[in-house]
N, C-alpha and C positions, 0 to 999 in steps of 0.2 A: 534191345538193351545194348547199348555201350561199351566197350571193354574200358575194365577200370579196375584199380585194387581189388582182389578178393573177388574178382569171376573167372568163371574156368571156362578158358578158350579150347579151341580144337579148329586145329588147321590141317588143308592138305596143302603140301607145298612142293616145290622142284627145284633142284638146283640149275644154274645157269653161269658159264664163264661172260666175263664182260670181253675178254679175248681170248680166244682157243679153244677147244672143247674136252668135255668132261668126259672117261668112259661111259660105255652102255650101261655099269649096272649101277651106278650116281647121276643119270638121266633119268631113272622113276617117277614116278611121284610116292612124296611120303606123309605120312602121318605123325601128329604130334598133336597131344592134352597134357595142359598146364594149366595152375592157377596165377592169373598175372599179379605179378607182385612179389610171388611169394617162391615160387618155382626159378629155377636157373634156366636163362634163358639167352640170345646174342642179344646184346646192347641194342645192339643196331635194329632187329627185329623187332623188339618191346616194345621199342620209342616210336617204330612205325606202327603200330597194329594199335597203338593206344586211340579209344577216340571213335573203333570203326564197328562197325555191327554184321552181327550174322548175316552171310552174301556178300558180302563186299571182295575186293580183290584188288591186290596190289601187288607191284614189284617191288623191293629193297636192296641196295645196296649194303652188301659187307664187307668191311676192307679184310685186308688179309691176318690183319691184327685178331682179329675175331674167329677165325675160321684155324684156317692150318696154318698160320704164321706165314717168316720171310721164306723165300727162297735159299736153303741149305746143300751150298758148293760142296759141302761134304760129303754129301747123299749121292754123291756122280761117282761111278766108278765104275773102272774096265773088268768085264768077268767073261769067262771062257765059256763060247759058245759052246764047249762037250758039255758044261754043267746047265744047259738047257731041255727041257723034255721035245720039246718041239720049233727047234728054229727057223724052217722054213716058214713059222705064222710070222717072225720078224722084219718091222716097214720101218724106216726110218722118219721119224715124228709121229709112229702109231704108240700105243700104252699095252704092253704087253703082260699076262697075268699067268701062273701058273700055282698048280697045289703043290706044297713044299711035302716034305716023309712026316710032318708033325701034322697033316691035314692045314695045315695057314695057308692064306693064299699072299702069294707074294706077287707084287706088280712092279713095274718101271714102265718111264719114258723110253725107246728107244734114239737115244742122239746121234749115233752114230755105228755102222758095222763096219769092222778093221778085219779082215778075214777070218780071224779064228777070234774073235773076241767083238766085246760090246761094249758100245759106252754108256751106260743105262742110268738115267735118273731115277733114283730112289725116295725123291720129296712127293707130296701128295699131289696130285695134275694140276689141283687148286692153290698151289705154294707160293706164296707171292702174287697172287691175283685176286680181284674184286668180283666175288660169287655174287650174282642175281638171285633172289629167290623170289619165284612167283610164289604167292599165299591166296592161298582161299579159304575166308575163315567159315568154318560149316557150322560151328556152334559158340554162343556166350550164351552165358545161364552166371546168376551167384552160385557161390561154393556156399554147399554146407556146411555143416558143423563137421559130417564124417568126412567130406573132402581135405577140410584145413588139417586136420587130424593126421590125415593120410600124410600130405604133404610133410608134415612135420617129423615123420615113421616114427607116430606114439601109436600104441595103441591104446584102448577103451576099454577099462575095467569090465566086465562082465560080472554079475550078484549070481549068488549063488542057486540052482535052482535046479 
């Protein structure tokens, strides 16, 4: 079967930079079920996956429009190495991650170390750049009647009983 309005796809897929690389834990591979058509989905993805059948396998391009937007010079800024837990893990053009006191994990680029400070980019690795996603699509099926349903988040009278 085809993917096409009103079938529910399931894809494993990975992300890829078209230049520079992504951290370890947006290297996975991930999972993702939707109905095509009807589900929110990247443009970009949809319009590629349309057409292909269970097994198939594809790369995509998505520009950054799609993903995590431009590049935000705002998001750079100098913070003092005391307020790091562990700076000796700090490499200049590594992505550096820590757990905040709220349990958040908070990351940056490091751009540069000024001795007691850091220039850290705070945009997403993927900010201004065209992600790859390898896809593999592992199932099309039509949607039910309880899928559309689903999709819609109605729920389905139940009779008394």
């Amino acid at each position: 079967m085809e993917i096409e309005e009103n079938t529910v796809v399931k894809i494993n897929y990975s992300l890829h930079l078209q230049t520079g690389e992504l951290p370890e834990r947006l290297r996975q591979s991930f999972t993702s079920k939707f109905i095509y058509g009807k589900d929110r989905i990247l443009p970009a993805l949809e319009k590629a996956i349309a057409g292909h059948k269970e097994g198939d396998e594809l790369e995509v391009s998505v520009p950054p429009e799609q993903t995590y937007g431009p590049h935000d010079p705002g998001l750079v800024n100098e913070i003092s190495i005391a307020d790091i837990r562990h700076p000796e893990k700090l490499r200049v053009g590594s992505y550096y991650e820590e757990t905040g006191p709220d349990g958040r994990t908070v990351g940056f680029s490091v751009n540069k170390i000024r001795g007691d400070s850091v220039l850290a980019d705070f945009n997403h690795p993927a900010a201004g750049k065209d992600i790859i996603l390898k896809v593999k699509i592992t199932e099309v099926r039509p949607a039910s009647f309880m899928d559309l349903v689903a999709s819609m988040n109605l729920s389905v009278p139940r009779g008394k009983g």
